[in-house]
N, C-alpha and C positions, 0 to 999 in steps of 0.2 A: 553610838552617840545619837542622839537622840533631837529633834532640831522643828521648831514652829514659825511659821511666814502670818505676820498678823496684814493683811489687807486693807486701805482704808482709799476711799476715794473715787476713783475713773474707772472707766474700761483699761487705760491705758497701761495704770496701775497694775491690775489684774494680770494683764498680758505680761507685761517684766515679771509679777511674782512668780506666774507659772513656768516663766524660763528658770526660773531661781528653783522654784522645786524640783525641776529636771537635774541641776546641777546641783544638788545637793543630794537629792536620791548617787546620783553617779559616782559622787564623792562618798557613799555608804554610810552618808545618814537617813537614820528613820524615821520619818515627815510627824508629826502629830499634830494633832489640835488644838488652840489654844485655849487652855484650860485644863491640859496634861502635861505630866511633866516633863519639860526639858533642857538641853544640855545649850541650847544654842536657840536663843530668838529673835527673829528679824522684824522689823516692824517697819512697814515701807507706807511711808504717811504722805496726810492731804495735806493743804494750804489754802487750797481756794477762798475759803469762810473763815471768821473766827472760830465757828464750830467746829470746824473741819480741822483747827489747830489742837481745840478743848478735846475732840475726841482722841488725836493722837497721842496727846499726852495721857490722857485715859489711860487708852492701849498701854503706853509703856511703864505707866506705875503700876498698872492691872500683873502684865507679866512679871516685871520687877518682884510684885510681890508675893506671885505665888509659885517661884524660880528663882530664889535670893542669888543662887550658888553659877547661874548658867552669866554666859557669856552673853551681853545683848548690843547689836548693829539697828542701830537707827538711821532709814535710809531715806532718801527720796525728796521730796518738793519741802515739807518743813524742815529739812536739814540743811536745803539748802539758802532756804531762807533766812534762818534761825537755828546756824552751824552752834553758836556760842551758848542760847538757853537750853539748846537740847542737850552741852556736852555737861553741864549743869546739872544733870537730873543726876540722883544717885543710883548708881547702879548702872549707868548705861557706859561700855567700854568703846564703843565702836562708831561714828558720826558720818555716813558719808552722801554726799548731795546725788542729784539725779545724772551727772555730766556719766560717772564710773560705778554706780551701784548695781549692777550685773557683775561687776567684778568683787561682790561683797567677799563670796570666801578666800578670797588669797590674801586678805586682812582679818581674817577669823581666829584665834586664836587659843590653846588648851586652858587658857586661865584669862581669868579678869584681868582688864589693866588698871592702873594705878591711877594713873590720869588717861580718860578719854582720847583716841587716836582721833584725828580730825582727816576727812579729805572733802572739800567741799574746794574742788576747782574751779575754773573758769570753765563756762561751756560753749564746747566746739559748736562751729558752724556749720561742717563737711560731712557729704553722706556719709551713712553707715551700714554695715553689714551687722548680724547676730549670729553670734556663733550658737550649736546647737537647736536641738526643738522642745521645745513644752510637754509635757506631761499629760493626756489629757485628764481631765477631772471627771467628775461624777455624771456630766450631761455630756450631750452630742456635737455642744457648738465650742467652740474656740478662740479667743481674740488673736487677732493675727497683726501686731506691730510694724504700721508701712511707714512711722511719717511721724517727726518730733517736732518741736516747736510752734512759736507762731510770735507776729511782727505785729498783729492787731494795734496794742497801744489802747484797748478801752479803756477809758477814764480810772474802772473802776477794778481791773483784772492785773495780778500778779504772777498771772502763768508767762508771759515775756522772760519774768527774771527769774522762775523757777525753772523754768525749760527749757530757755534758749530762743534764737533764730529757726526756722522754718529748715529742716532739713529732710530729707528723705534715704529710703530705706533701697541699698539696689536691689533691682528687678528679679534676677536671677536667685537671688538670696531669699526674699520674701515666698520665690515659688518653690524652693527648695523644703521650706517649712510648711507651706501647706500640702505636699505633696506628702514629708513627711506624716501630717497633721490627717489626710484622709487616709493614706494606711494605715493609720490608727484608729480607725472607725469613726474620725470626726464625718460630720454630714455638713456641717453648717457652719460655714467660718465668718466670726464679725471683723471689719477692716479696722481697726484704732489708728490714735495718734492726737496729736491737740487738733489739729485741722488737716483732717484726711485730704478734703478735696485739694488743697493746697501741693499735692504730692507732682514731685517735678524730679526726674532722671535723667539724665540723657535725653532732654527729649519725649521722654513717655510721661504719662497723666495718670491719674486717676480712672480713665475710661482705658488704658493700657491694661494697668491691674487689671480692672474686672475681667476683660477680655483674654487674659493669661490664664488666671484662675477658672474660667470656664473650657479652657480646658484639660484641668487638671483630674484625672479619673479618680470615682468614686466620690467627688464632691457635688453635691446637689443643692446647696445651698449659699448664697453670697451675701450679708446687710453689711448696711453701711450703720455705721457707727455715727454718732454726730458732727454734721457737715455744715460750714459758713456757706449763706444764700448767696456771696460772690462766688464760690467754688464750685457750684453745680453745674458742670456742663450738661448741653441736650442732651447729648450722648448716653448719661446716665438714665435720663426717664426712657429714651427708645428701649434701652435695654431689659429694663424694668417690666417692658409691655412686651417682650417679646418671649414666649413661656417657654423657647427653647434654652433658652440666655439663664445663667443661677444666679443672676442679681434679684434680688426678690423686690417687691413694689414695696417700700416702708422707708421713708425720709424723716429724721430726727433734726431740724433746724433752729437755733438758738435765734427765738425772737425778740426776747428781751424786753422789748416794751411795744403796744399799738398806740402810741402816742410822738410822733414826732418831736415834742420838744421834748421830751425826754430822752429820744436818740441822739437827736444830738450833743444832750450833756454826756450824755454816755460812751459818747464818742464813735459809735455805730455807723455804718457806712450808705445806709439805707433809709429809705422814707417808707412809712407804713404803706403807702400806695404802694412803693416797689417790690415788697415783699407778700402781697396782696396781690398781684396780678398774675407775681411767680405761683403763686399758690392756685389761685384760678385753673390756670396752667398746667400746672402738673397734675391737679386732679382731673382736668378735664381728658387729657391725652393717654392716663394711667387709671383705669379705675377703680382698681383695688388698691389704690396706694392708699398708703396709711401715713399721717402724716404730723409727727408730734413736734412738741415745739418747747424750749425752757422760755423762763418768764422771771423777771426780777419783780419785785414788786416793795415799794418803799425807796425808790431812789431820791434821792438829796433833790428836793425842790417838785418833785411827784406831788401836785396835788389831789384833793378828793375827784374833780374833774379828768386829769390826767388818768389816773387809774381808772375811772370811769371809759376813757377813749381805749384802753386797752382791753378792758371787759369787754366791750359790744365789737372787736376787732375780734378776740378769740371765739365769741357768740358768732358771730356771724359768717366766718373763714371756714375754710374747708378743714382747719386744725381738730386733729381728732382726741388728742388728751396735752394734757402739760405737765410738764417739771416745775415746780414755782419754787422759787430759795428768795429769801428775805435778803436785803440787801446787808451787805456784811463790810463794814469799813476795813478795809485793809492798808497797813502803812506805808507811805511810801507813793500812795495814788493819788490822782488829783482830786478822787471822788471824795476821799475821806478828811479834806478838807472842804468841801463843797459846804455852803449855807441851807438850810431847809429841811436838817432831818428831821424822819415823818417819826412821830411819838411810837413807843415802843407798843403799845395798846392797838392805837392804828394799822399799825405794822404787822399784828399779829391776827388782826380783822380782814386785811386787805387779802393777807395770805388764805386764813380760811376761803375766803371767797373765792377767790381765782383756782384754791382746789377743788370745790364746789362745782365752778366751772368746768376746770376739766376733766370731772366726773360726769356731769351734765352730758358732756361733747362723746367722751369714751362710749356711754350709753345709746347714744345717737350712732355710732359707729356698729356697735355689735346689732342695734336693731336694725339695720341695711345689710345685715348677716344673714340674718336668720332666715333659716330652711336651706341657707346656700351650700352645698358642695365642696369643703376645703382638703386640703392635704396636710393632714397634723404631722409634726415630726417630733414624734414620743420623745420623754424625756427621763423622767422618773415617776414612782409610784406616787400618787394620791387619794389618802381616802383610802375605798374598795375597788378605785381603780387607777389612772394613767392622766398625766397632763402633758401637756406638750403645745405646739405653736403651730399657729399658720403662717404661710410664706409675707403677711405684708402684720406678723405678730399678733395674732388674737390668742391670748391662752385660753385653749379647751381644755375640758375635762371630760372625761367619758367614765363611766363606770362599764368592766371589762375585766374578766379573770384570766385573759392573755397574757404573754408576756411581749408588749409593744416595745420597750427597749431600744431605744436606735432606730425605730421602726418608720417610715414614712404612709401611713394610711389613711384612707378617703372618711372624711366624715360627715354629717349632714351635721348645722349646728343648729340648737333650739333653743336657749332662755342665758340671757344675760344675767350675772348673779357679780355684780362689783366689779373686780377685774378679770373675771375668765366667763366665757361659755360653756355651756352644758354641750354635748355632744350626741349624736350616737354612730357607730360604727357601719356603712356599710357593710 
């Protein structure tokens, strides 16, 4: 049998799929790509955006139709948002939400069903364990699932009711997988979850993890995945600055807007000061931190001004690139009833800009690089040669007829070219 995982979404995402392809190889099917044929398709979709619905659906009429005859499981955050349009679509036998969908194959079945099976439960509150490890993929790094949920409440975000409550992963469990994870040659494990920093056990933190995992043999590598500016304890930057420690210097912070009233429509917990001084901060005590940031841009009542406060807050901050997404009305939120939405034209202007920006910021970043001394950790072929990452994330490039593979090696870096540096090999 023959069986395809279509991806759409998070890191978080990712990480579930790749347990899924572990258990699916286990169970003796043979993984393909999508876009060959097979017996069984799972499609583990986004929600966050309207986009992010429009693509899912994509995805499923995409496979549907070049796989009339297979069985296909629609899993994840649009199911369980929108259990009922998705059982809807022709072709799809299998519905199930984020609460059980690691449990997809013990509902997999030799034949289509007739009508749609639905499981789109309530979701639990209470830690959890993950049975099994991941597979790893074609590169060196890993996502490593610590930590589900999140209570935020932004105005504008429906990850609450696709996700659940703030729950975490036990301790024991999580090191089990990575432990797993670097016997397998991973090097570099990323930490997921909807708000990592949020991770609560027994007792143990977020600065617990890191500190387990560093001592896990043969891992040399620790990021953090995208973490809330409340969750970041000290603890994290000392570590970050300590180069015996495998938390690597690179923070990924959801800043959303540099404009105060628009955090507060947004429902955000912080004042652009507050987020501004942490940032001060961290660069000043870390200084190879790398330090990106997501960005909305067009929220309900955002004017030309407002947007304006957030340009010369990303200009002038220590932020080194950004994620920018258009604002996306989603149902059910107080946002998408809000007064003020900014013209679609606008919208599409504000965005170019702000990625402009943080190309601008990125370029500023690699040129405080250059000539310096990093430790790339090879990935795969490029070109006539090799790319791979530096510990606070700069992709290099180096041309090289070695085989770096898995490889961790010194490089001098020389010319900024978009998003990666040029390299040469010690």
């Amino acid at each position: 049998m023959r069986a395809s995982i279509i991806t759409l979404g998070c890191r978080l995402n990712q990480a579930e799929s790749a347990l899924l392809h572990a258990r699916l190889h286990d169970a003796g099917y043979t993984l393909v790509p999508h876009g060959e044929p097979a017996d069984l398709g799972i499609i583990n979709t986004c929600t966050v955006t309207a986009e992010a619905d429009a693509k899912s659906r994509k995805m499923i009429r995409s496979f549907i139709r070049q796989n009339p005859g297979a069985f296909v499981a629609v899993i994840g955050c649009m199911s369980q948002l929108h259990a009922q349009q998705v059982a809807q679509m022709p072709g799809v036998d299998l519905v199930m939400g984020t609460a059980n969908k690691l449990d997809v194959l013990r509902h997999v079945g030799p034949h289509k069903n007739s009508v749609p099976a639905l499981f789109c439960n309530g979701l639990p509150a209470d830690d959890f364990e993950i049975e099994g490890c991941p597979t790893p993929g074609p590169t060196t790094r890993a996502n490593l699932k610590i930590q589900e949920g999140c209570d935020g409440m932004c105005t504008y975000c429906v990850v609450p009711f696709a996700r659940g409550k703030p729950r975490s992963r036990h301790m024991l469990n999580l090191i089990d997988e990575a432990r797993a994870l670097s016997s397998r040659g991973v090097k570099e494990i990323v930490l997921t979850g909807i708000n990592v920093g949020a991770y609560a056990w027994r007792g143990a933190t977020i600065v617990d993890v890191v500190d387990a995992l560093n001592s896990v043999d043969g891992l040399a590598r620790v990021r953090m995945s995208s973490i809330e500016l409340s969750t970041i304890p000290r603890g994290l930057l000392d570590r970050m600055n300590d180069p015996r420690h495998v938390l690597v210097p690179f923070l990924h912070i959801p800043l959303q807007s540099g404009c105060d009233t628009t955090l507060r429509a947004m429902g955000r917990t912080y004042t652009a000061r507050k987020f501004a001084a942490f940032l001060d901060t961290a660069h000043a005590d870390v200084p190879q931190l790398c330090i990106g940031a997501d960005v909305i841009v067009g929220f309900p009542g955002e004017t030309p001004d407002h947007f304006d406060e957030t340009c010369r807050f990303v200009l002038e901050s220590p932020i080194d690139y950004a994620h920018v997404f258009r604002f996306s009305p989603r149902h059910g939120t107080p946002a998408a009833l809000m007064p003020g939405r900014v013209d679609p034209h606008e919208l599409s202007r504000r965005s170019v800009r702000m990625r402009e920006i943080s190309s601008e910021k990125r370029a500023q970043f690699h040129q405080r690089h250059q000539g310096h001394r990093m430790d790339v950790l090879f990935e795969q072929k490029s070109g006539g040669g090799w790319a791979g990452y530096t510990p606070n994330y700069i992709r290099v490039a180096v041309a090289s007829t070695r085989d770096l593979e898995n490889r961790i090696v010194p490089v001098v870096l020389r010319e900024s070219r978009g998003a990666t540096m040029t390299g040469v090999l010690e």
